[in-house]
N, C-alpha and C positions, 0 to 999 in steps of 0.2 A: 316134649310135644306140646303144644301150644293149642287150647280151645277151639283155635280158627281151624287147625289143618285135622283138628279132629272133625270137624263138623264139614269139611270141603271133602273128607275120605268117606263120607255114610253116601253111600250110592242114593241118586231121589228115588221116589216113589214111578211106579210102573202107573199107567192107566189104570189097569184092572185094579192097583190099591187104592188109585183116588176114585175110582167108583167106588170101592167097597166102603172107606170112610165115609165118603159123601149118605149112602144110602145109612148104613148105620146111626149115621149123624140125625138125620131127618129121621128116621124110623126113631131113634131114641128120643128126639120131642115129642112127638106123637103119645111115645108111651107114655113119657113122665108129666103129661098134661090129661094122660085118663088114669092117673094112679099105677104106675112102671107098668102097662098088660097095653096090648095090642089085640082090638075085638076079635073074634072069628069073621066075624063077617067082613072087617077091612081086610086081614089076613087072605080072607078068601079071596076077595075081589084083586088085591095085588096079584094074586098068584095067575089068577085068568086074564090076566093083558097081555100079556105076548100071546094069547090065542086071537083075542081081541087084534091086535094088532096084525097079526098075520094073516086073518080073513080078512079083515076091510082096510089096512094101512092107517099108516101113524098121522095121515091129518085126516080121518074120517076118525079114529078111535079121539083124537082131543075134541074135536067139535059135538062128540058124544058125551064127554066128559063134560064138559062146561055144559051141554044141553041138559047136562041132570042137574045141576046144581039149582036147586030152587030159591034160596033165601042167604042175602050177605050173610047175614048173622049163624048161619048154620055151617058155614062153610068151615069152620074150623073142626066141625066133625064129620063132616059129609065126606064118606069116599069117594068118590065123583071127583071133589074138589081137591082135597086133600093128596091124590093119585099127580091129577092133573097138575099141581101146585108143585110136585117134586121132581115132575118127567121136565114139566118147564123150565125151572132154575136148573138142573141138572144142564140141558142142553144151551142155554143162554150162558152158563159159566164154560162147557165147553166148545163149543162158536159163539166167541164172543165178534168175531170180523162179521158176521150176520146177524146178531139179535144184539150188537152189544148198544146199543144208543135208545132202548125200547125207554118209553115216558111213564115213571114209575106210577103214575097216578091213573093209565089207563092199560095197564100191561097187557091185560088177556087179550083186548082189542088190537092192540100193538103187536102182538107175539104172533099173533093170527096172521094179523096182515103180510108180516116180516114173512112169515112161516109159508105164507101161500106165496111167494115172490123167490122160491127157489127151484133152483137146477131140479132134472130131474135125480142128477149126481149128488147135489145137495141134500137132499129128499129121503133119498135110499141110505146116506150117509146116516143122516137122523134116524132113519126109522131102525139101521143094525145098531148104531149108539144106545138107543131106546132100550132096546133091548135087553142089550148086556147089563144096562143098568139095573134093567128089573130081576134081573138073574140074582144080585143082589139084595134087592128089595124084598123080594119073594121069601128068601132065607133068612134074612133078618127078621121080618114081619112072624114069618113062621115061630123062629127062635123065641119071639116076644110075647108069642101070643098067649092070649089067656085063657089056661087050660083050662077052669076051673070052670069056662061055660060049657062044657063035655058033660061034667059029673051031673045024674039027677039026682033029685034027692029021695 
């Protein structure tokens, strides 16, 4: 047997695994850029988007998201941003026939725009996408997080 038909025989990946990679993937820079731990408070806040999202929908929860983000330079720790930044690339790499052509140098603006110019079929598509995603994100975030802000001294 031959490398090729070995590698044509591995069944692909399901959606659900390339959420799960995908989230993992991001969740594990996050950690390994605040020393391998994932705050409580970002932990917490992933966990509370699908509620977010389910009261007021997934382009009122982004436009919340970017509304918090106060300063470029924070954005790399800011949960606001941070949240936003992974629900975005998530769904641009998953509809790429609707977000795929966004101008990398003005994306937020771009993403918005794209984002407000769909179906309502489109919309509702994103917003149970969103979701499953975070179902992931949640439990990885969890997994990472850093227990050690629980203990008092």
């Amino acid at each position: 047997m031959t490398n090729d038909s070995i590698t044509n025989t591995q069944p692909k990946q399901t959606l659900q695994q390339k959420r799960a990679a995908f989230a993992l993937e991001e969740i594990s820079k996050i950690a390994n850029n605040a020393g391998g731990k994932i705050t409580k408070d970002l932990s917490g806040f992933i966990v509370g988007m699908p509620t977010m999202i389910l009261t007021n929908g997934i382009g009122q929860t982004f436009a919340f998201l970017l509304s918090k983000v106060k300063d470029k330079h924070e954005a790399e720790r800011d949960k606001h941003a941070i949240t936003f930044k992974i629900m975005m690339q998530w769904i641009i790499k998953k509809k790429p026939d609707i977000f795929g052509t966004i101008d990398i140098n003005n994306i937020k603006f771009e993403f918005l725009k794209k984002f407000n110019s769909l179906t309502q079929q489109q919309y509702l598509e994103i917003q149970h996408e969103e979701l499953r995603l975070l179902e992931w994100l949640k439990r990885y975030a969890r997994a990472m997080e850093d227990k050690s802000e629980n203990k008092k001294d």
